[in-house]
Every structure is written in C-alpha cells, then in structure tokens.
N, C-alpha and C positions, 0 to 999 in steps of 0.2 A: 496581210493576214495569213496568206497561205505558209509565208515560212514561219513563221508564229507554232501554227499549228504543225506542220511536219516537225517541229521543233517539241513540242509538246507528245505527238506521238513519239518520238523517239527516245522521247524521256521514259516513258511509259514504260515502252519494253525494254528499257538498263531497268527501271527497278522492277517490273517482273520477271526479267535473269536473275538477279542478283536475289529476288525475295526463293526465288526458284535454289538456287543453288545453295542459296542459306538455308532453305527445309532440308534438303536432302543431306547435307551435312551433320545435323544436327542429331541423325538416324541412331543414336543409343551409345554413340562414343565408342570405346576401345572395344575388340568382337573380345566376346567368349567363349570357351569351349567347357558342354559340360561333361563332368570326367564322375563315373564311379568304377566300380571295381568290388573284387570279392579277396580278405585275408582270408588264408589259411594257415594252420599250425601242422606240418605234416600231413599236407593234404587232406586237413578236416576241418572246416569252418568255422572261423576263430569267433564266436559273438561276443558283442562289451568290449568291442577293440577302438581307440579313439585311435585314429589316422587325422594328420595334421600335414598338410602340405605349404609348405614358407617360403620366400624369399627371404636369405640372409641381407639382416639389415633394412629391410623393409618395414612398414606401418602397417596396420592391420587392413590396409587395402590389396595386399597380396598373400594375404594369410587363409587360408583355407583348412575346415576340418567339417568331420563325420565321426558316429559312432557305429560299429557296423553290428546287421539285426543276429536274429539267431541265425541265418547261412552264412555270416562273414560278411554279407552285401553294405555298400557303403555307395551316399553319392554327400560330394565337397560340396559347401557352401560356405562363401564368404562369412570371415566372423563378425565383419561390422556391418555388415549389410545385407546377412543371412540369406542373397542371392545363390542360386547355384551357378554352377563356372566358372573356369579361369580362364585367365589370358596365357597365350601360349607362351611357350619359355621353359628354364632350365629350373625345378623346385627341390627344395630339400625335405625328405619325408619322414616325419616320426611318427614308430606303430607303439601305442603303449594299450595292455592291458591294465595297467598296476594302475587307476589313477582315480580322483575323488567326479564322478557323476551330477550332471546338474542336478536332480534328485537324492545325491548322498547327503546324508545327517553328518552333525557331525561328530557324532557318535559311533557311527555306520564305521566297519574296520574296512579300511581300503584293501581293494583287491589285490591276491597277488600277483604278481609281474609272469608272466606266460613267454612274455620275447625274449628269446638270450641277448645281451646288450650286442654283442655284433650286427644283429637283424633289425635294432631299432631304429638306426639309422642308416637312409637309404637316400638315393636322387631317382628322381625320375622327370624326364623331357615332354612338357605337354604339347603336342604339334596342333599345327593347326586346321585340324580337321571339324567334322561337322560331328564327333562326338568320338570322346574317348574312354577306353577301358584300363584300366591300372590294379592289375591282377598281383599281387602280393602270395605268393607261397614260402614261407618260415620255416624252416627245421629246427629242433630241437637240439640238435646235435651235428656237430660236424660241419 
C-alpha cells in the first residue's frame, strides 16, 4: 500500500507541474508593443492623416493602422483585431492624407493628398520595448 501511494502522490505533483507550466504558458501569446506617435507636415500637425504600418506579404495579423486627431496624434491598432500593438520587427509605413474615411459618402470628394509621394513611404523598426513612439515629421519640399 505505501508504494501505491508514494506512487499516487508522485503522480499528483507531474500533473500539477505540468497543469502549472501549461497556465503560464498560455499568458497572452506573442508580446506586443504599443506604438503611437504624432505626423507633422512641416512641423505642423498633420490631422485626417491614415498611417498604416505592414509587413510585406503578410495577412491582416500584422497590419496595423490609425487615423491621426487634430494634433497629428495617432496610436496603431490591429485591422483584424482592432487591438492596439505590435509585435516587434522591421514594418513598412504608409502616410496617406488623400484617402476615402470610414464615415465618407460616397459622394463626399476625397481629400487631397498633403504627402509628397517620396514621404509616403517609409520603414520604421518596432523594438521591443515597453512602449514606443513613431514620430513622423514631412516636408513639403526638398
């Protein structure tokens, strides 16, 4: 009977390691880091600016966008999952003013475009820290 039992407790504590290890595990999957930032157009606050941050080639699990308020301010959220955060890594970023609004009609004339096409497209590296800023300043010229 007694090895029965030592046998029994022993069993006990493999599956409360193992139930142990499997919660902690289980803790929210890949980290995220959340990222806003402020456009500017000649160092003056771009508002109605869509910022879309992508992995080329990727699903809309690494697709990120914002629209920024009236100071230019913007924070990313997932498009499929309308979480805020990314995963850190190398993104490709496009800044478009020119572009139709969840709320545009479709009568509404689209905005015009404010970014010279060289400043549309940008990269920028999201590290992995415990929060990041992605500060975008635009010229018009030159």
């Amino acid at each position: 009977m007694q090895i029965q039992s030592s046998l029994l407790t022993s069993s006990a504590w493999i599956v409360l390691a193992l139930f142990i290890a499997g919660a902690v595990g289980c803790g929210g999957g890949e980290q995220v880091v959340p990222v806003s930032g402020v456009v500017t157009l000649d160092d003056k606050p771009l508002p109605q600016t869509q910022v879309v941050f992508y992995v080329e080639g990727a699903g809309p699990e690494l697709n990120y966008t914002a629209i920024t308020d009236a100071q230019g301010h913007f924070e990313l959220q997932n498009v499929k999952t309308r979480e805020p955060g990314l995963r850190p890594g190398m993104y490709q970023v496009t800044l478009s003013t020119g572009f139709a609004g969840p709320d545009t009609l479709e009568t509404d004339p689209i905005p015009k475009e404010l970014i010279p096409a060289k400043a549309q497209q940008q990269q920028f590296e999201v590290p992995a820290d415990s929060e990041v800023e992605a500060n975008f300043d635009v010229r018009s010229k030159g």
